[in-house]
C-alpha positions as CSV (number, residue, x, y, z in Angstrom):
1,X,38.3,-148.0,-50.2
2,X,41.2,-145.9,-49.3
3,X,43.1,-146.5,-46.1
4,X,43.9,-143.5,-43.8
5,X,47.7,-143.3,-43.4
6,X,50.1,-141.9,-40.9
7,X,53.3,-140.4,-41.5
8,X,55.6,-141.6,-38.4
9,X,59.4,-140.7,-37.8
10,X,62.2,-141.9,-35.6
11,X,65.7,-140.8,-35.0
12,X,68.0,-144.0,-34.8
13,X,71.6,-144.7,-35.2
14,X,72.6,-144.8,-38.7
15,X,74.7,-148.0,-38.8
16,X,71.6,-149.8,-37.7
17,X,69.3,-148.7,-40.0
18,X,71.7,-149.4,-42.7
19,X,72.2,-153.1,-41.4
20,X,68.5,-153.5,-41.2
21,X,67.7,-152.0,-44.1
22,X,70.3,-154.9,-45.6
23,X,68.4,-157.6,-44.0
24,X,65.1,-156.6,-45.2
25,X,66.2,-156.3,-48.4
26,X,67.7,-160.3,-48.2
27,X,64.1,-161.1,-47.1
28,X,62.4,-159.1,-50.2
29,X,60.8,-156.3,-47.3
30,X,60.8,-152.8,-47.3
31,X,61.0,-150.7,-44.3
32,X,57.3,-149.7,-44.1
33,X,56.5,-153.1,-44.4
34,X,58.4,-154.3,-41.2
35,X,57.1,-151.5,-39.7
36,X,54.0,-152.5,-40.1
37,X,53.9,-155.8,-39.2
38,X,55.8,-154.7,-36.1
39,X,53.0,-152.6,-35.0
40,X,50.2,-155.2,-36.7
41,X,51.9,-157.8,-34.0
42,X,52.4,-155.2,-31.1
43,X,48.3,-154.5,-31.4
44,X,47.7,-158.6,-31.8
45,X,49.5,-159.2,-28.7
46,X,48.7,-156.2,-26.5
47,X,52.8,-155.6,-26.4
48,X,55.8,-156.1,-27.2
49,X,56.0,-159.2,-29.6
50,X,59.4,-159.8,-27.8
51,X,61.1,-160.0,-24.3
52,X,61.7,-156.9,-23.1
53,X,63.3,-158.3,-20.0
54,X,66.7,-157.2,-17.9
55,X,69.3,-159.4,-17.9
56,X,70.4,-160.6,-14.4
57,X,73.7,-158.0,-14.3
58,X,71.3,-155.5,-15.8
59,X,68.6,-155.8,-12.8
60,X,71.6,-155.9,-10.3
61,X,73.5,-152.8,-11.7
62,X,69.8,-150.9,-11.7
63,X,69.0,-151.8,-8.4
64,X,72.7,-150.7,-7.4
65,X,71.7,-147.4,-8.9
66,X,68.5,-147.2,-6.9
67,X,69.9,-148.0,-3.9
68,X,72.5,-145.5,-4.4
69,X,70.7,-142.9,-4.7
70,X,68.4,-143.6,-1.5
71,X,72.0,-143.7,0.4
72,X,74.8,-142.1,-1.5
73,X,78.7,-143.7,-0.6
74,X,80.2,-141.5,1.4
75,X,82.7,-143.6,2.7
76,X,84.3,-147.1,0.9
77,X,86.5,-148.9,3.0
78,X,89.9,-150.6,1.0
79,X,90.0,-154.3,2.5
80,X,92.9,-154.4,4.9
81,X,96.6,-156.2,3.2
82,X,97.5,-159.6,4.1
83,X,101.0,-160.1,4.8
84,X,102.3,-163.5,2.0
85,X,105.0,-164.2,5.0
């Protein structure tokens, strides 16, 4: 019984192709392989097989930019100079 396949393609950086394509090797896989055991695990879990989750300084810097953009800085105020006298 043949399988139906599906040609996929993605554009990523080079250098990290390269580095995983290095680690895969170490662990005797080949990229179609990782691939599909990514997706095989993405379809056992109903999602990502890992945390996809902000870190705290990434949730504060997007809610920054939300906020932001709701009221846009129009004015910043410098804090005032102490005298060291």
């Amino acid at each position: 019984m043949r399988s139906d396949k599906k040609l996929i393609q993605v554009n990523l950086d080079k250098a990290l192709v390269d580095q995983a394509i290095a680690v895969l090797s170490e662990l005797g896989l080949t990229q179609t392989t990782a691939v599909t055991a990514f997706f095989e695990k993405v379809v056992a879990e109903g999602g990502m097989p890992f945390g996809r989750e902000l870190s705290p300084a990434q949730r504060a810097t997007q809610s920054f930019l939300r906020r932001r953009q709701v009221r846009p800085f129009t004015n910043l105020r410098m804090p005032r100079k102490f005298n060291s006298g």
